[in-house]
C-alpha positions as CSV (number, residue, x, y, z in Angstrom):
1,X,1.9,79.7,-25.2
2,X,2.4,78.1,-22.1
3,X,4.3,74.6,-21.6
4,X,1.2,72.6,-21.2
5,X,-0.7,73.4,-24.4
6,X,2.5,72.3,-26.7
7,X,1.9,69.4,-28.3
8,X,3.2,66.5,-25.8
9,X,6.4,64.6,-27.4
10,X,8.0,61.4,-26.0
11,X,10.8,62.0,-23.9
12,X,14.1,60.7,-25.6
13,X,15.0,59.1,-22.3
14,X,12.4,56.8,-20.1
15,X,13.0,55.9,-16.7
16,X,11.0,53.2,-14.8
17,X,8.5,54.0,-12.2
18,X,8.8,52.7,-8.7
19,X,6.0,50.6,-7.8
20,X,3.9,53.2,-5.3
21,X,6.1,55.7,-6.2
22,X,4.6,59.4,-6.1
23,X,3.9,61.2,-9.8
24,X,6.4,64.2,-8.6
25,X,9.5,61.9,-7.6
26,X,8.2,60.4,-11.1
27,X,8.5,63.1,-12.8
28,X,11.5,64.6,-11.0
29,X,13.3,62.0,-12.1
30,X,12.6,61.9,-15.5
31,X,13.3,65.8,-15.8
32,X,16.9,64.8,-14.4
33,X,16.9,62.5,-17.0
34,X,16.6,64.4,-19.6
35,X,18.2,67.3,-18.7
36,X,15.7,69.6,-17.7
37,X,17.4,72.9,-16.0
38,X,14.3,72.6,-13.4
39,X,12.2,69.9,-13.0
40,X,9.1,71.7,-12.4
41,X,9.5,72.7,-15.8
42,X,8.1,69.4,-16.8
43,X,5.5,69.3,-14.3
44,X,4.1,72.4,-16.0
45,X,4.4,71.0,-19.4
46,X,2.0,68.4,-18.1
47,X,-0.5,69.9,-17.0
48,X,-1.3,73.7,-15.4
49,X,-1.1,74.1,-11.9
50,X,-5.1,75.0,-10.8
51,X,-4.2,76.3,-7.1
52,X,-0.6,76.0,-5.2
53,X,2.7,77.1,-7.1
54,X,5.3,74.6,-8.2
55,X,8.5,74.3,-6.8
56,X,11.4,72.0,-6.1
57,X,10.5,71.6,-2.6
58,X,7.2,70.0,-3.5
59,X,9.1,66.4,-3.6
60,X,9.4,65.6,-0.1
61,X,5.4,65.2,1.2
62,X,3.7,66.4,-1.9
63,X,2.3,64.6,-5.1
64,X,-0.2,66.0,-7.7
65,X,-3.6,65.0,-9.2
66,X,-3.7,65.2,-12.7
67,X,-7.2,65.6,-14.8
68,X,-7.5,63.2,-18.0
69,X,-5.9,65.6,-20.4
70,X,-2.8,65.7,-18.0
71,X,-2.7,62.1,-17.4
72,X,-2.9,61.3,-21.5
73,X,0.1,64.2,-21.7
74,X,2.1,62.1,-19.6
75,X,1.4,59.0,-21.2
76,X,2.2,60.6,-24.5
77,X,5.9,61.9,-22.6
78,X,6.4,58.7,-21.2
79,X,5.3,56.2,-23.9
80,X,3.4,54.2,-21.1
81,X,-0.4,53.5,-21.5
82,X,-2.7,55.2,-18.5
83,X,-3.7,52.0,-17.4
84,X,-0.1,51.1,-16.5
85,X,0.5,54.5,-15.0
86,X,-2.4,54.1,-12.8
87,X,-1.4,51.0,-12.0
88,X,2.0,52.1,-10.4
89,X,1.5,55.8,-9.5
90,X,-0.9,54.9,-7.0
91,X,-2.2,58.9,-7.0
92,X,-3.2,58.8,-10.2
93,X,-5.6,55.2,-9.7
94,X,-7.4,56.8,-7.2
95,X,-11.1,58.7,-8.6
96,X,-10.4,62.8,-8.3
97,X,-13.0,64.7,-6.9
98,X,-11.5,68.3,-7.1
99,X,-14.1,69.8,-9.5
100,X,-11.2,72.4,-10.1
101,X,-10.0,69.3,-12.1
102,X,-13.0,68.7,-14.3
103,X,-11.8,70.0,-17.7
104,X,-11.9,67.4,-20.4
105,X,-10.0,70.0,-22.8
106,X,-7.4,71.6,-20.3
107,X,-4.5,69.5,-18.6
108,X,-4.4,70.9,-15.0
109,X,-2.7,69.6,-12.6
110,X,-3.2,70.3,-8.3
111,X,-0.4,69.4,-6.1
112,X,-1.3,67.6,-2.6
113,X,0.1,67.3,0.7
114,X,0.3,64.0,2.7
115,X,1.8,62.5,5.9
116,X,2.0,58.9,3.8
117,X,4.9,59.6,2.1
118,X,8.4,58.3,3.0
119,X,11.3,57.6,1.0
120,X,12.5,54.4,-1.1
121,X,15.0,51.7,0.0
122,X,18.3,53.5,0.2
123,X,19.8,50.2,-0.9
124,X,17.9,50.2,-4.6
125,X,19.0,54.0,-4.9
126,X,22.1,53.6,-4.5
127,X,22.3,51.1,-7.6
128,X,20.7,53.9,-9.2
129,X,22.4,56.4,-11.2
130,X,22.5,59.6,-9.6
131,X,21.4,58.5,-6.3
132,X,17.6,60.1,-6.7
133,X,15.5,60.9,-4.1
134,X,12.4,58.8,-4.9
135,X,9.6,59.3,-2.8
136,X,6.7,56.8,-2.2
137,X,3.4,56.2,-1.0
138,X,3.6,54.2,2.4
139,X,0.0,52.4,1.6
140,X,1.3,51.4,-1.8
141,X,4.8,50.7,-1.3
142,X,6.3,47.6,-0.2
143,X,7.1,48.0,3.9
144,X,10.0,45.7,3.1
145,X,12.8,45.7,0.8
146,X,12.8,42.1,-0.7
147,X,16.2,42.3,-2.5
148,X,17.8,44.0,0.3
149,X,16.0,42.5,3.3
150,X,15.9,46.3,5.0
151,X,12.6,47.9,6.6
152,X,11.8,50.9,4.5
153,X,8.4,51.9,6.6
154,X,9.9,54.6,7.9
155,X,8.3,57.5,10.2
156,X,9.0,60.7,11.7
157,X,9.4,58.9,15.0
158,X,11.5,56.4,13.4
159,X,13.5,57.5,10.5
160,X,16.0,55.1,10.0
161,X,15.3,52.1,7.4
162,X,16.4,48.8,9.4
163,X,18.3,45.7,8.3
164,X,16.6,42.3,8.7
165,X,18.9,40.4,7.6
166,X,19.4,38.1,10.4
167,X,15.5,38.2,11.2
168,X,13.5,36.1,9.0
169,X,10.4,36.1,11.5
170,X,9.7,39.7,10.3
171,X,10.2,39.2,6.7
172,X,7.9,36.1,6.7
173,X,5.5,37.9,8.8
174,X,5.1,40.7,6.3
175,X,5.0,38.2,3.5
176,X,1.6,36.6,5.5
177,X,0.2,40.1,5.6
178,X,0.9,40.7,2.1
179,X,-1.2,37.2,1.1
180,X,-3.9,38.3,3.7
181,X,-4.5,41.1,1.9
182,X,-4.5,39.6,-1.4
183,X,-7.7,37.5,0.0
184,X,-9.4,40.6,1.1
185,X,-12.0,43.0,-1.0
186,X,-10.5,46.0,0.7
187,X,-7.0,46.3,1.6
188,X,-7.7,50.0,3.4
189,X,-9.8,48.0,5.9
190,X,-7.2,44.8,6.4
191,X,-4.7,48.0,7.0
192,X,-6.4,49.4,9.8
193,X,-7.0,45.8,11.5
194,X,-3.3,45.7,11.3
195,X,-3.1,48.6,12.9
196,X,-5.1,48.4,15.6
197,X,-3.0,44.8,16.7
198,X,0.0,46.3,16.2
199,X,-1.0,48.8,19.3
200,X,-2.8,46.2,21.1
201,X,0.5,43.9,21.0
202,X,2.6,46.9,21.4
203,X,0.9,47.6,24.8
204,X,1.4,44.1,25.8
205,X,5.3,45.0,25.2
206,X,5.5,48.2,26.6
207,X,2.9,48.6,29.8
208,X,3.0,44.9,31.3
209,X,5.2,45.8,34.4
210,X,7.8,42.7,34.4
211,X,7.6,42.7,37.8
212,X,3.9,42.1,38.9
213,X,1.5,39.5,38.4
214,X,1.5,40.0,34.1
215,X,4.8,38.6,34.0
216,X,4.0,35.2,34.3
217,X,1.4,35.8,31.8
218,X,3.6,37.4,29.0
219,X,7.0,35.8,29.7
220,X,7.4,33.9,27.0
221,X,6.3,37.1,24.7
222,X,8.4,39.1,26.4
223,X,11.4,36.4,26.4
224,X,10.8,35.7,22.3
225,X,11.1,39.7,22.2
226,X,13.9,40.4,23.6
227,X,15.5,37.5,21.7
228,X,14.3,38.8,18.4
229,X,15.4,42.4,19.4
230,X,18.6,41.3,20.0
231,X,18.7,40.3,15.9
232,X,18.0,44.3,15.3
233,X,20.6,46.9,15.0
234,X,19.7,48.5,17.8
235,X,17.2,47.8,21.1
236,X,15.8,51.4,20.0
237,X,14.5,49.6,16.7
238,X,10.9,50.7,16.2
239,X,8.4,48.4,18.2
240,X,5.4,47.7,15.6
241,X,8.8,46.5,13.8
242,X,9.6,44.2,17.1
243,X,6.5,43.0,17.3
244,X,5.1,42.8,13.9
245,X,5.0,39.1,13.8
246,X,2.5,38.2,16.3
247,X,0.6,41.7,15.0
248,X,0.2,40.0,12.1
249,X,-0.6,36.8,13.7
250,X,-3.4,38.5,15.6
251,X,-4.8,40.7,12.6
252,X,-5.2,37.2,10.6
253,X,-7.8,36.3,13.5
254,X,-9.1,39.9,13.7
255,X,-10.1,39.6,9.5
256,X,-11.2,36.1,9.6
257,X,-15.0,36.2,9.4
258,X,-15.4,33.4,11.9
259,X,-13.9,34.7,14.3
260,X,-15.2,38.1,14.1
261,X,-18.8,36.5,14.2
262,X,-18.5,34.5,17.1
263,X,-17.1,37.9,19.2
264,X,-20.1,39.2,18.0
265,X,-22.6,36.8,18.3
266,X,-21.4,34.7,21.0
267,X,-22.7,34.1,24.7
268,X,-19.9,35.6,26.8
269,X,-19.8,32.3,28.2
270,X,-18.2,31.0,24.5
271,X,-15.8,34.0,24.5
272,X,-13.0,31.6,25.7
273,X,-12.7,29.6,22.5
274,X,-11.8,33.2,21.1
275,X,-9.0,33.6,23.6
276,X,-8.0,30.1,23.3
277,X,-7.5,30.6,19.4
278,X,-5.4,34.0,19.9
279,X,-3.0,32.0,22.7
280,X,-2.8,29.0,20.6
281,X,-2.1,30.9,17.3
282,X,0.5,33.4,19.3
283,X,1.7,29.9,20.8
284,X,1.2,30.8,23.9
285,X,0.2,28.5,27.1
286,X,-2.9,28.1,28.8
287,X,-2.2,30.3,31.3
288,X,-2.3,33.0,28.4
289,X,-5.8,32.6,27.1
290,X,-7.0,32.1,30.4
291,X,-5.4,35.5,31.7
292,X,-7.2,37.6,28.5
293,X,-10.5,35.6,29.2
294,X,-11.6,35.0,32.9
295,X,-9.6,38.0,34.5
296,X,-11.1,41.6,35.2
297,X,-7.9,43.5,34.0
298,X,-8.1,45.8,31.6
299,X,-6.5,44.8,28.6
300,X,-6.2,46.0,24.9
301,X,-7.4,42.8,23.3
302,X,-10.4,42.6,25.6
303,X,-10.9,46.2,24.8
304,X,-11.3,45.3,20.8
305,X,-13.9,42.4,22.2
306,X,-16.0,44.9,24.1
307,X,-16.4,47.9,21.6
308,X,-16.9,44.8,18.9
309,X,-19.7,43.5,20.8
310,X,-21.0,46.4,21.5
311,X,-21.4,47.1,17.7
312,X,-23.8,43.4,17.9
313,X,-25.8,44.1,21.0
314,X,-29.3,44.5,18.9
315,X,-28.2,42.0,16.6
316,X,-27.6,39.8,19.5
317,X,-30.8,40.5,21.4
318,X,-32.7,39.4,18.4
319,X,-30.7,36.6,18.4
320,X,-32.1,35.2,22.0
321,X,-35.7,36.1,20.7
322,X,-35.5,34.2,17.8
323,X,-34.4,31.3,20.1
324,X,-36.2,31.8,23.0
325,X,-39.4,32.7,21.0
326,X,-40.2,35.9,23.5
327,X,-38.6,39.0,23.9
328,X,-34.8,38.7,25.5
329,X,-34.5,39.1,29.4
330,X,-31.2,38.3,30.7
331,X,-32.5,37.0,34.2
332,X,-34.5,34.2,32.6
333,X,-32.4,30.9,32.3
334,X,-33.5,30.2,28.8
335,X,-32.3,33.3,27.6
336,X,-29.1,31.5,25.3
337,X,-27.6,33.2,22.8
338,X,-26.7,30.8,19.8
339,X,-23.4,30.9,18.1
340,X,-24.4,31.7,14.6
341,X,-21.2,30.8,12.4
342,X,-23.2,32.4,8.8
343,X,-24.1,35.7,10.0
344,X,-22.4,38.3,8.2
């Protein structure tokens, strides 16, 4: 009889899930706990493996679906409900698809590779008994330590968690993300507008050549960045870290509806006021806004604004129409598009 068709028995010693931690670290860990000579012998008991073979090695950048059998076996080991399982085990909230999985008789169980998975705050595990490795989900997981004050997003081009102690900008920052995305139906999306200003502000860091005419443009970024980088442990710290706060700042705009209408919608003649909100939110001076908004340069920002707009141009053509009350032709003086503030 193999492990996962014994009846499933609550574990004589529970250990608390990490919030976003992955269902192998999980599991690991609770294996050590109870002295299990292998840990993948308790994987196995939850469920049988449909496809890959289980090993130790599987901790690092692996987690495992688990079908509804193996998800109530796990309940049943842990004395936790599925709902709160789900809840924290981020793998296990998400639908499964795998067909391979579709047994409502059989626990089975797939292990998964993913790029998303880093490790906890070293900090918390070293309070920890036995020092586990516990892996977690970077989506799910908190990118800052909030007992420790240490950046635990870290990446294969920056692998070292980072203290911020002395740099409350950051921690505040990420705190404003964390309520943006609280006000937000879908988080995957608010992640991705995050991601696209934290390379649109890291190219403002990185290819602004000091020397030339952007400096006088970006000084004051530039001269609140190296101020800020001087609170870090090191000027190698990672630079989406650096410049996270005005990232942040920017993505707010970038996810605010209003804003993201009047790019749309807007004659290019009201593009401005969009500039003038980003410089005046980044507290920059005029001289900022008026860079992004009346020069040719090419810039990242302006880049977002074109490939947004060019997303509305129909919608913005039947716009003029509507106003004009015949079909839209630039050349014709009449031909205004009207800021609509309630299209969605």
């Amino acid at each position: 009889m193999t492990l996962s068709r014994r009846a499933a028995q609550l574990l004589p010693v529970q250990v608390r899930p990490v919030g976003g931690e992955t269902v192998v670290s999980y599991v690991f860990r609770l294996a050590d706990a109870n002295g299990f000579a292998r840990p993948t012998l308790l994987l196995r008991a939850i469920g049988e493996p449909i496809a890959h073979n289980i090993h130790a090695g599987i901790l690092d950048q692996h987690d495992i679906s688990l079908n509804a059998p193996a998800l109530a076996r796990l309940a049943a080991m842990t004395g936790r409900t599925t709902t709160s399982l789900r809840r924290t085990l981020p793998s296990l909230g998400t639908a499964c698809t795998d067909r391979r999985l579709s047994s409502t008789t059989e626990p089975l169980i797939n292990p998964f590779s993913s790029a998303a998975i880093r490790g906890h705050c070293q900090h918390c595990i070293a309070r920890m008994p036995g020092h586990p490795n516990i892996r977690v989900h970077r989506r799910s997981a908190p990118a800052i330590c909030r007992r420790h004050h240490r950046w635990v997003d870290t990446t294969g081009q920056h692998p070292n968690q980072v203290d911020l102690a002395n740099n409350i900008e950051i921690i505040t920052s990420h705190r404003r993300f964390q309520r943006l995305l609280s006000t937000l139906d879908d988080p995957t999306w608010a992640h991705q507008q995050l991601c696209r200003t934290t390379g649109i502000v890291t190219q403002w860091h990185h290819h602004l050549d000091r020397h030339s005419f952007s400096n006088s443009h970006f000084e004051e970024l530039h001269a609140r960045w190296d101020q800020r980088a001087r609170t870090l442990p090191s000027s190698g710290s990672a630079t989406p870290l650096l410049v996270m706060p005005e990232a942040v700042t920017l993505a707010e705009i970038l996810c605010d509806p209003h804003w993201r209408r009047h790019v749309a919608i807007a004659d290019h003649y009201d593009l401005p006021l969009f500039y003038q909100q980003v410089g005046q939110r980044l507290g920059q001076p005029t001289k900022f806004s008026d860079r992004l908004a009346y020069t040719h340069r090419n810039d990242p920002l302006k880049s977002w604004v074109i490939e947004h707009r060019k997303r509305f141009r129909a919608l913005r053509d039947q716009q003029r129409t509507f106003r004009t009350g015949h079909p839209y032709i630039p050349r014709l003086p009449d031909a205004i598009l009207p800021t609509n503030r309630h299209l969605h």
